[in-house]
C-alpha positions in Angstrom: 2.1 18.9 14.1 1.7 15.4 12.9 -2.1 15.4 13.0 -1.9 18.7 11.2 0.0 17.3 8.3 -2.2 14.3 8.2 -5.6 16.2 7.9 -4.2 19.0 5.3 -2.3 16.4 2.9 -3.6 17.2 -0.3 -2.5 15.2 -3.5 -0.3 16.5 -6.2 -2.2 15.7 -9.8 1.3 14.7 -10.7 1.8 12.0 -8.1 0.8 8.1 -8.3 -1.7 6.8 -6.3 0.6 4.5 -4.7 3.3 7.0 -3.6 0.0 8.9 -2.4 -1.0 6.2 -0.6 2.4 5.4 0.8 3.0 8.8 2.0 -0.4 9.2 3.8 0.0 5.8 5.6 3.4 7.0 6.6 2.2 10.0 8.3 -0.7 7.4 9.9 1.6 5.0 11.1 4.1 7.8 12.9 0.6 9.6 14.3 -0.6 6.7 15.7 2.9 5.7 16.9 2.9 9.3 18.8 -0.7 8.6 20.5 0.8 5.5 21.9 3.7 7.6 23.7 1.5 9.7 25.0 -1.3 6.8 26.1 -3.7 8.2 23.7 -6.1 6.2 22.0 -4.8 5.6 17.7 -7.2 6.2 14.7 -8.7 3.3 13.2 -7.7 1.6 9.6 -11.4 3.4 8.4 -9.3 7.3 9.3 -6.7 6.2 6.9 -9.2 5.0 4.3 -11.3 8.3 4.7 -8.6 10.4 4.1 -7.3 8.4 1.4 -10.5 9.1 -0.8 -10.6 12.6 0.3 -7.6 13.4 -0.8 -8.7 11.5 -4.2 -9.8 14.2 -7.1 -13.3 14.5 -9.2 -12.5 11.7 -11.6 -12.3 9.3 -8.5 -16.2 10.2 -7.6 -17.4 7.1 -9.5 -15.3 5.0 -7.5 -16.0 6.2 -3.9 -19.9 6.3 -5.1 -19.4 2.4 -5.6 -17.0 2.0 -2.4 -19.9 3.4 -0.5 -21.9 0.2 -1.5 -19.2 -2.4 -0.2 -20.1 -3.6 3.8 -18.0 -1.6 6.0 -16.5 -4.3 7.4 -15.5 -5.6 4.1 -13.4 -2.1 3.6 -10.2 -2.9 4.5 -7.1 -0.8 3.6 -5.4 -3.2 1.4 -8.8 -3.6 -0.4 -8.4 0.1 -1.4 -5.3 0.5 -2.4 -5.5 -2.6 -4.6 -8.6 -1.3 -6.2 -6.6 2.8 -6.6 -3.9 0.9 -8.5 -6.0 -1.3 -10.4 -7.5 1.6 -11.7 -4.3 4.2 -12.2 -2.9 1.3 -14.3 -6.4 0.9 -16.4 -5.7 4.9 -17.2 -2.3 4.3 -17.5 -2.9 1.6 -20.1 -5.3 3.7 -21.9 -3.4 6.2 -22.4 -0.5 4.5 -23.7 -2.8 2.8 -26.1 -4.0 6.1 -27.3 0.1 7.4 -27.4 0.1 4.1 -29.5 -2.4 5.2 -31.7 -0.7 8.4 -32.3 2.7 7.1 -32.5 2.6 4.0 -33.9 4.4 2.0 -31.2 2.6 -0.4 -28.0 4.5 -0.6 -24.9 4.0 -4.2 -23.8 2.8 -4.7 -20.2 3.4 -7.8 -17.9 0.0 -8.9 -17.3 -2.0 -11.2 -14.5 -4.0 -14.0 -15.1 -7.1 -12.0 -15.9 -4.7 -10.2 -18.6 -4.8 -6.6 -16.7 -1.4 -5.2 -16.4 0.4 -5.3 -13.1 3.3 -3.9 -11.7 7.0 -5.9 -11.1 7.2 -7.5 -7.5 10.4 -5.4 -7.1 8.6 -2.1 -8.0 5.5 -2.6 -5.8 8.0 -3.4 -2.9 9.1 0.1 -3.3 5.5 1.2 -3.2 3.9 -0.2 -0.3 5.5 -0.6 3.3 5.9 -3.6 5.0 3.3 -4.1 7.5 5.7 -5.0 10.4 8.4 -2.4 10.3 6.2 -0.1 8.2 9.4 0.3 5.5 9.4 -0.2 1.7 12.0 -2.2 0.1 10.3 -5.9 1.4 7.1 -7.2 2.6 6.3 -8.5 5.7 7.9 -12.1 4.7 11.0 -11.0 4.1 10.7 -8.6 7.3 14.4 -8.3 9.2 12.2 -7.3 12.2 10.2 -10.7 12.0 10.4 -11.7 15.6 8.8 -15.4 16.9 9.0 -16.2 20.7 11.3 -12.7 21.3 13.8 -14.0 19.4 15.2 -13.8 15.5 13.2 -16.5 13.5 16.2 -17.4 11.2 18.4 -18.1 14.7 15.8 -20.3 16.2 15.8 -22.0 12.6 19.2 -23.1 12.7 19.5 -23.8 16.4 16.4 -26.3 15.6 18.6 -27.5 12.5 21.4 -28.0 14.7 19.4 -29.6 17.6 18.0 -32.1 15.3 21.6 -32.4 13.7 22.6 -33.8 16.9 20.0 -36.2 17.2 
């Protein structure tokens, strides 16, 4: 059932890459998580990325023509999707600029050092899972899961505090 929903995901025209994105590498992470129970061998990171840009329409053709030419140990997952939202937020911008044009208003955009717009911390959090725990709302960081040594990193933290508190 889960490989079958992986392999026939098709993306709404409606939809954001990112929430595209995040959806199929949910449906990755709990197929490969199912393999495991059953001691089968997982799909590789390049699975993910193929179905990512086959799920992509006709105006993405440019883009996987030039994704072809990158090393293919240089395509790494992150790689994508940073390069998918770069581009949805070019369009996006474009298009509000023309909506400017006809309206007579500019939305202003926070913007990265190279001056290309970029979404809020908060807001990407939301997007993209964490790559522990594989849930959105925080980044690996900031992961409650974060485990060193078996045990919470925060309680070895302050038992170290209090050690050397001792001292």
């Amino acid at each position: 059932m889960l490989i079958e929903s992986f392999f026939c995901v098709k993306r709404d025209e409606k939809e954001d890459i990112s929430s595209h994105v995040a959806k199929l590498q949910k449906l990755f992470v709990d197929l490969n998580e199912e393999l495991t129970k059953h001691k089968e061998n997982t799909l590789s990171e390049r699975i993910l990325n193929g179905r990512i840009l086959s799920t992509l329409g006709k105006e993405f053709d440019n883009f996987k023509d030039i994704w072809d030419t990158i090393p293919s140990e240089n395509q790494k997952l992150n790689l994508l999707i940073e390069k998918l939202c770069t581009i949805e937020l070019r369009d996006q911008s474009s298009t509000e600029a023309s909506a400017f044009v006809a309206s007579g208003k500019r939305k202003q955009f926070k913007k990265d050092k190279l001056g290309k717009p970029k979404l809020s911390m908060e807001r990407a959090k939301q997007k993209f899972p964490c790559n522990k725990c594989k849930q959105v709302g925080h980044w690996a960081a900031e992961c409650p899961q974060k485990k060193i040594g078996g045990s919470n990193y925060q309680a070895k933290s302050k038992n170290f505090r209090a050690i050397n508190a001792n001292k």
